[in-house]
C-alpha positions in Angstrom: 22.2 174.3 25.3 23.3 173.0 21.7 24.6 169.4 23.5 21.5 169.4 25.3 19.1 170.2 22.2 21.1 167.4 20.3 21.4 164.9 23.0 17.9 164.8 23.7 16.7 164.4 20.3 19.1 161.5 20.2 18.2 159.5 22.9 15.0 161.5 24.4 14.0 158.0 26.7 16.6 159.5 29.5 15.8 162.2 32.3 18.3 165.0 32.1 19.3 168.1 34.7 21.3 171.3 33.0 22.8 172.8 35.1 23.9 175.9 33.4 26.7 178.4 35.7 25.7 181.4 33.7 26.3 184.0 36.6 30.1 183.0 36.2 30.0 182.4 32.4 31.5 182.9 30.0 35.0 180.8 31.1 36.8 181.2 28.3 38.6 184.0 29.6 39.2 182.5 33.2 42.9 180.7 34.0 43.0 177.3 34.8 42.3 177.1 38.5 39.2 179.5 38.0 38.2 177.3 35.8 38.6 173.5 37.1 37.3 175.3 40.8 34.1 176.0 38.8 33.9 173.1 37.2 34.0 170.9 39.9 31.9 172.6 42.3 29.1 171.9 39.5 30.1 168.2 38.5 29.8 167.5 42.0 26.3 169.4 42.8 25.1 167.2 39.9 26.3 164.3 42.0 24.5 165.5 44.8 21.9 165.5 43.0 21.7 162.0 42.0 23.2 162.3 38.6 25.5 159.1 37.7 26.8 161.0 34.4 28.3 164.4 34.1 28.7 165.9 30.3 30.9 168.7 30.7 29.0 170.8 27.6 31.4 172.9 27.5 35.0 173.3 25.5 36.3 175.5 28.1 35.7 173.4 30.9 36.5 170.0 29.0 40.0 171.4 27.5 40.6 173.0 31.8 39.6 170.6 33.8 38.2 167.6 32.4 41.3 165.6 32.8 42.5 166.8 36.6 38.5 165.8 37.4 38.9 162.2 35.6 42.4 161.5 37.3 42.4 163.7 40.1 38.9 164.2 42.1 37.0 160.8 40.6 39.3 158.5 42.1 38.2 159.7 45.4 34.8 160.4 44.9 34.4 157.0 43.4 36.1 155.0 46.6 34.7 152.4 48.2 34.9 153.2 51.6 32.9 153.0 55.2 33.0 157.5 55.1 30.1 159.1 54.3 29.2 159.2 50.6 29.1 163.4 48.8 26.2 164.7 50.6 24.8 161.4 51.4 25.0 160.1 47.8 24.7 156.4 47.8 27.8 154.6 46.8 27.7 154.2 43.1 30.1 154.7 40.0 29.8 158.2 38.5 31.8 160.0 35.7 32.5 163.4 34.1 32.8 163.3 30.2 34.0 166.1 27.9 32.9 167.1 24.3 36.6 167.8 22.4 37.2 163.4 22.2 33.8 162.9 20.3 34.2 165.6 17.9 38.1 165.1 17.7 37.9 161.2 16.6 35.3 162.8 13.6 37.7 164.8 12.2 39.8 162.3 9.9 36.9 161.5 8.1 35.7 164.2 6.9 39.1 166.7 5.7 40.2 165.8 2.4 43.3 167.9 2.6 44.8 167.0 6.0 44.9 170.7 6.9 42.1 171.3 10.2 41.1 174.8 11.8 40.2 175.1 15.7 37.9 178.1 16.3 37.6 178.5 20.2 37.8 180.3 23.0 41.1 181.8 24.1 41.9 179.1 27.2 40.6 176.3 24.9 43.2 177.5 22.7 45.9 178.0 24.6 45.1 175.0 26.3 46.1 172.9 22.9 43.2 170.2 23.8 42.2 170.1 20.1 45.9 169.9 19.1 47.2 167.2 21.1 43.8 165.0 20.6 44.2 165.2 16.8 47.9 164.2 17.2 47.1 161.2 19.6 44.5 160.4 17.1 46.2 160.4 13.6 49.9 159.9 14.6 52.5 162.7 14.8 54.6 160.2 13.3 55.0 158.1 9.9 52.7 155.0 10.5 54.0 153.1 7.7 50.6 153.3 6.3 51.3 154.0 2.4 49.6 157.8 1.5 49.2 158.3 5.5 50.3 162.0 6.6 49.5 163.4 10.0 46.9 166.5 10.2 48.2 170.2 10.1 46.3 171.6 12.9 45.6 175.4 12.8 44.3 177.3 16.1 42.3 180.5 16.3 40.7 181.9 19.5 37.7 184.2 18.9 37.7 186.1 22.0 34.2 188.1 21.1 31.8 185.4 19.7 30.7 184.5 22.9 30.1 187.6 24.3 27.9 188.7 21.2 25.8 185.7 21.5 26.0 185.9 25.2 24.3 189.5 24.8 21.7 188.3 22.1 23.9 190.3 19.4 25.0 186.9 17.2 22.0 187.4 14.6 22.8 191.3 14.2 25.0 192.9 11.4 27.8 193.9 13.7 28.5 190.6 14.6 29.4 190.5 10.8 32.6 191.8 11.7 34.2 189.8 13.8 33.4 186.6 12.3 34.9 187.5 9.0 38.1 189.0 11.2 39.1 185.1 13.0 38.2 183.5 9.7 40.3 185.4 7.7 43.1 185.0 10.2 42.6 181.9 10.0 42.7 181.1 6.5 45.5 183.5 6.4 47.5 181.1 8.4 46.8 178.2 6.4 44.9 178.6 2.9 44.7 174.3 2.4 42.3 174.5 5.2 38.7 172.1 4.5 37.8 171.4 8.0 36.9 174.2 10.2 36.0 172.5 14.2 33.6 175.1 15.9 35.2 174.0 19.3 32.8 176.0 21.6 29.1 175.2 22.3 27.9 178.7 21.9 29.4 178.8 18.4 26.6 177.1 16.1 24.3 180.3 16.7 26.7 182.0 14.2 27.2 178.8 11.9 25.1 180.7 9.0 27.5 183.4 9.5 30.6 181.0 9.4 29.5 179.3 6.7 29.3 182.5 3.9 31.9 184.4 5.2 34.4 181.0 5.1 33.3 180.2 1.7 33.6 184.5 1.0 36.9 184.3 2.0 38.2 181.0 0.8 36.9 181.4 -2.6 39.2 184.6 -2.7 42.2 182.7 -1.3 42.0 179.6 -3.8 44.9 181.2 -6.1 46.9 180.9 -2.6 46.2 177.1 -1.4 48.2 174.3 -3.6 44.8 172.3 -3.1 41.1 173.8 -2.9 37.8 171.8 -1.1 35.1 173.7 -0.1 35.6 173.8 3.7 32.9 171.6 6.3 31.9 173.0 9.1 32.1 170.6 12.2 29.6 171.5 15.3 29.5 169.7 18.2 25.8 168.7 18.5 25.1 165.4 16.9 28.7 164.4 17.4 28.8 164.5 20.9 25.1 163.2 21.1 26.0 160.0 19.0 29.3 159.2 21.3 26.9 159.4 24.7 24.6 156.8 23.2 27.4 154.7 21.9 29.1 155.0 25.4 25.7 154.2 27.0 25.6 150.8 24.8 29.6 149.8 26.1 29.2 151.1 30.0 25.6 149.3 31.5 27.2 150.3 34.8 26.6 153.7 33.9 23.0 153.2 31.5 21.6 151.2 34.1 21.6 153.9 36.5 19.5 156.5 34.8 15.7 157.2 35.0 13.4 156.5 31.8 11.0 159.7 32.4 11.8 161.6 29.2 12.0 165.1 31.5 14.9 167.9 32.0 15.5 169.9 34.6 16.9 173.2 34.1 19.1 175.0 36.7 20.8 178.2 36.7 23.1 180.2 38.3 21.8 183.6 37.2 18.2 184.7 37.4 16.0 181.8 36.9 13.3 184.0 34.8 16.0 186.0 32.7 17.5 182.2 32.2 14.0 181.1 30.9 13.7 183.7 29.1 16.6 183.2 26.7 16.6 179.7 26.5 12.9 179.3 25.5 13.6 181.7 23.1 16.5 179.6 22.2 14.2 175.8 22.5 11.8 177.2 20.9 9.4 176.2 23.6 8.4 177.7 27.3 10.7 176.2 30.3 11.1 177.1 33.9 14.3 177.2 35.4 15.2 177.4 38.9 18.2 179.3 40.6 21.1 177.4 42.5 23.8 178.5 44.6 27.1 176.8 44.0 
């Protein structure tokens, strides 16, 4: 919901469909055939459903299965062929993007020190998506470039975030807790840290908490790091948003499919009121959201 909400507001011309699995959520805890089978059963009900782009809004799912999907399942689904088209699409180029690539290629910008934390779930942890992206991205070797270092990447899953925001607990004291415990394992690791990636979309409802309790914490670490900046906090939102409409610009095959309504669909897995519920509280505005079977 915090791609959408950012997406839209960037380019609010399009027509849009979320399709949110909540009845199987959260998948940060899920191994990686749990997790690409979910995935793909809801990138391809969005084909189905006329949808030439797919953004997998979701860290999980774009560290898990993004890649298999891209060189695996879109080869086939994209075949010209005489068979039927997926559930009598009409032959047409479709893809499934990710959200780690836009906010990775921001990163080198904005960290003065080199040294860059990865808050996430535990698979997109262990899944290293962050870690090799930034690698690929800066150089794991000496460039030649004169001053040039690679980035120091630091990892830290936060196993409970989600289900505190999940449960409508994020804005409560108790939630105080656990967002001081990753960040201060975190900085623990590596004090020289200035750029802190929120790599999960739920994450920005506990930015305000991030924020003091990284700035708490750092502030009584400085005597520690051999370098101090006051740490940035990177979420997704506008990142992600400003790479769709830059990739819209360089892919016409892709723009030129898409409707020019200005609407969005919301679909759910879970209880369509409960859904509606929850994310007009969260939009600030009354939807209505149906319930889908995938």
């Amino acid at each position: 919901m915090t791609i959408l909400e950012s997406i839209r507001r960037v380019l609010p011309k399009y027509d849009y469909l979320y399709l949110g699995d909540n009845a199987r959520a959260p998948y940060g805890t899920h191994s990686f055939d749990v997790i690409y089978h979910y995935t793909l059963q809801a990138v391809n009900y969005l084909f189905s459903q006329d949808c030439a782009l797919v953004i997998l809004a979701c860290n999980t799912a774009s560290a898990k299965a993004l890649r298999t999907i891209q060189q695996k399942d879109l080869p086939l689904i994209n075949k010209p062929n005489p068979g039927p088209s997926l559930k009598g699409r009409e032959k047409r180029p479709v893809n499934v993007l990710g959200v780690i690539r836009p906010t990775v290629e921001a990163v080198p910008a904005i960290t003065k020190t080199g040294h860059v934390g990865i808050l996430g779930t535990p698979a997109t942890v262990s899944s290293e998506s962050y870690v090799l992206e930034l690698e690929k991205l800066s150089g794991s070797r000496d460039t030649g470039i004169p001053g040039y270092r690679p980035l120091i990447v630091t990892q830290q899953a936060c196993p409970m975030w989600v289900p505190l925001i999940e449960a409508g607990e994020h804005n409560e004291p108790g939630a105080d807790y656990f967002v001081e415990k990753y960040l201060r394992e975190i900085l623990e690791k590596d004090p020289e840290i200035d750029t802190l990636v929120l790599g999960c979309t739920h994450y920005p409802l506990l930015k305000e908490k991030i924020d003091r309790y990284a700035e708490r914490i750092q502030t009584a670490n400085a005597d520690r790091a051999q370098s101090y900046s006051p740490i940035h906090i990177i979420a997704q939102g506008e990142l992600v948003a400003n790479s769709l409409a830059d990739y819209l610009e360089r892919h016409p095959e892709y723009r030129d499919q898409l409707s020019l309504n200005g609407t969005c669909r919301y679909l759910t897995t879970e209880n369509a009121d409960r859904f509606s519920q929850s994310a007009s509280n969260f939009l600030s505005a009354p939807i209505c959201a149906e319930h889908i079977d995938l």
